[in-house]
C-alpha positions as CSV (number, residue, x, y, z in Angstrom):
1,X,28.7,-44.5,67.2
2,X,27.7,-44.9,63.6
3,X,28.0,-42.3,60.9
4,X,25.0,-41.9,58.7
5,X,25.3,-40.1,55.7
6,X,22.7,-37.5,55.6
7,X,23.3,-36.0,52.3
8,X,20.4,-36.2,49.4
9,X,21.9,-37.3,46.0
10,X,20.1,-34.1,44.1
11,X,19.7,-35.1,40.6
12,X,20.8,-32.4,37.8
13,X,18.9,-31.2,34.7
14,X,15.4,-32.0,33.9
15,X,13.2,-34.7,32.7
16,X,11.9,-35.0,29.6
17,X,8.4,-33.7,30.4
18,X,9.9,-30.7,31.8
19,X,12.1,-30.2,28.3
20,X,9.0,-30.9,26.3
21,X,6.7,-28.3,28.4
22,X,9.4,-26.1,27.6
23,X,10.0,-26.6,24.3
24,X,6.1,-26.4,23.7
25,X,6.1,-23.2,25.1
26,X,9.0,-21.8,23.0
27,X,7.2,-23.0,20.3
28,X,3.8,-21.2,20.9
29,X,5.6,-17.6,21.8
30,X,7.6,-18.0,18.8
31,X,4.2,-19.2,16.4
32,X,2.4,-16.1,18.2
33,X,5.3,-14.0,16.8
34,X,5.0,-14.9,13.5
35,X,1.3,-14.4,13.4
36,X,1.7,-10.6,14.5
37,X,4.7,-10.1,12.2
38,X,2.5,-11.4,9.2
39,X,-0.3,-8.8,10.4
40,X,1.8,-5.8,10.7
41,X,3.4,-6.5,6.9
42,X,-0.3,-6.8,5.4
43,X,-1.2,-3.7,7.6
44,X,2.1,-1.6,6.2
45,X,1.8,-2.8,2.5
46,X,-2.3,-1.5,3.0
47,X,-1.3,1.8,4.1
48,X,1.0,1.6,1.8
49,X,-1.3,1.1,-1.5
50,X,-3.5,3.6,0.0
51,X,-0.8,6.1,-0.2
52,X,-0.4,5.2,-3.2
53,X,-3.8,5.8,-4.2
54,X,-3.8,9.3,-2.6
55,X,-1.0,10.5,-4.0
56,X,-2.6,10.1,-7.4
57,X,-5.8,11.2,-6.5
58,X,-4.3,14.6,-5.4
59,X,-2.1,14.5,-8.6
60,X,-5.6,14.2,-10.5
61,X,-7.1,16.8,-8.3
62,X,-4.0,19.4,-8.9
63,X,-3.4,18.9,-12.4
64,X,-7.4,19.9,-12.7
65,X,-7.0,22.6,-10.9
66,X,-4.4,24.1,-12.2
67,X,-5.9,23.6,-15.6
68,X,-9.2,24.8,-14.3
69,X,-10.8,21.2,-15.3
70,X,-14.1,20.4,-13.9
71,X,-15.0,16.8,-12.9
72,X,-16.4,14.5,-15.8
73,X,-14.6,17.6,-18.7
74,X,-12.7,15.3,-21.1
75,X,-11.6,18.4,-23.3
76,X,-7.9,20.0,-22.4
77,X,-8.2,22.5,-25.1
78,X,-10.5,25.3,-24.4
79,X,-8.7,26.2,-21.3
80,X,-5.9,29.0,-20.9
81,X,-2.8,28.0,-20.4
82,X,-2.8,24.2,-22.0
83,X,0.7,23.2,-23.5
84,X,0.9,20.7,-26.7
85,X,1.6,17.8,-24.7
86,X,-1.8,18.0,-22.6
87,X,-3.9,17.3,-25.6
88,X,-6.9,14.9,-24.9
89,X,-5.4,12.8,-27.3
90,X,-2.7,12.3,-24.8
91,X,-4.9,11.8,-21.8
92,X,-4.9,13.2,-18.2
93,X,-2.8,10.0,-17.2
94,X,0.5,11.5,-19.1
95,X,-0.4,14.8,-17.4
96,X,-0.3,13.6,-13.8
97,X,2.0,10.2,-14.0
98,X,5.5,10.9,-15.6
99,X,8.9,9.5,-15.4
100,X,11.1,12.5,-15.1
101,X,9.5,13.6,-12.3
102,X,7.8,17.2,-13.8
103,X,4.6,15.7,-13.7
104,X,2.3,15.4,-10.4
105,X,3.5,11.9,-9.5
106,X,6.7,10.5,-10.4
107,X,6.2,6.4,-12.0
108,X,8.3,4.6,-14.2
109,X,7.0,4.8,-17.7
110,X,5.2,7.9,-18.2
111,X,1.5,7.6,-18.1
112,X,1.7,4.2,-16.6
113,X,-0.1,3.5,-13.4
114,X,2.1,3.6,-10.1
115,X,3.0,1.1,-8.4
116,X,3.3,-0.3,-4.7
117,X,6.3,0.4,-3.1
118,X,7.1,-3.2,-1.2
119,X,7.9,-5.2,-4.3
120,X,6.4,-8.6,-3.9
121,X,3.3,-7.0,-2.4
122,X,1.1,-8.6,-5.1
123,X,-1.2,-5.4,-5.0
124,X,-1.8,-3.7,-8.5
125,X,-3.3,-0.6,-9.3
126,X,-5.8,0.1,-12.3
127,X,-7.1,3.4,-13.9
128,X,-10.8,3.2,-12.2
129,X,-13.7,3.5,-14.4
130,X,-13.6,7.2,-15.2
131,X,-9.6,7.1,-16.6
132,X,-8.3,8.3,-19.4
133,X,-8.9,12.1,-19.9
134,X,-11.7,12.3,-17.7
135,X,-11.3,13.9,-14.4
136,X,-13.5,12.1,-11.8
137,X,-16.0,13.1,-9.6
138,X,-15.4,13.8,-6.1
139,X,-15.4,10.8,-3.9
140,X,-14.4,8.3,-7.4
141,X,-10.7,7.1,-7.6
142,X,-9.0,7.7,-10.3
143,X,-7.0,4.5,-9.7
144,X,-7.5,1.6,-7.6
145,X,-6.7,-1.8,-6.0
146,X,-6.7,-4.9,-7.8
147,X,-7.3,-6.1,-3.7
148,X,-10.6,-4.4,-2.4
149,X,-8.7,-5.4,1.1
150,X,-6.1,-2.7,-0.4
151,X,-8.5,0.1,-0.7
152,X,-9.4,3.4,1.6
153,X,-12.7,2.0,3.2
154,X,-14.4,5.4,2.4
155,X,-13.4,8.1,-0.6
156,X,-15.9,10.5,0.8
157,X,-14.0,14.1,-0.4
158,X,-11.7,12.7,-2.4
């Protein structure tokens, strides 16, 4: 009687269009990964600015309030209760944006504009068209995007 050997020589590993599939596949999950990373860091430095935004808005808002300043007033003086330093001369912006923190938003030079809070964003801000000692009307920023992507899409009650 003759022995056969029945056992199958299995070969190990893969071929090189299995590793390539592979590979390619890797490739595309990790691509796809990237993509939604970059879209959640453009959605976060949006909200963001638009924080940023609001917070001076209500600043705006406040300070006229508490001076009793209607919209499109440029004139500090006639109201009660008006210190030195909130002269027109000196402009709403110094009211509302100062560095040691007792004004209605904390910045870095006092009456500068505020800035985003991811450095590197690239988004600036820019007193809007009514600035200066003006209060604006409701629904007008005070300060906005230099990136209209950037922006609230509606200012309605603001």
């Amino acid at each position: 009687m003759k022995l056969t050997n029945t056992q199958i020589n299995s070969k190990r590993g893969m071929t090189l269009l299995e590793l390539t599939v592979v590979i390619l596949v890797l490739l595309s999950l990790i691509s796809i990964l990237f993509v939604g990373a970059r879209a959640w860091k453009k959605g976060s430095d949006r909200a963001g600015a638009i924080m940023v935004i609001r917070n001076a808005q209500q600043g705006v808002r406040a300070a006229a309030n508490m001076k009793g300043i209607q919209p499109h007033e440029t004139s500090w003086l006639p109201y009660a209760g008006v210190e030195a330093d909130d002269s027109p001369s000196a402009g709403l912006e110094t009211v509302v944006f100062k560095a040691d923190g007792s004004g209605y938003v904390t910045v870095e030079t006092d009456g500068a504009v505020p800035t985003h809070p991811a450095d590197g964003s690239g988004v600036t801000f820019a007193f809007g068209q009514d600035a200066g000692a003006t209060v604006p009307p409701l629904g007008s920023l005070y300060i906005d995007s230099s990136d209209a992507d950037y922006s609230p899409d509606s200012t309605v009650g603001w």
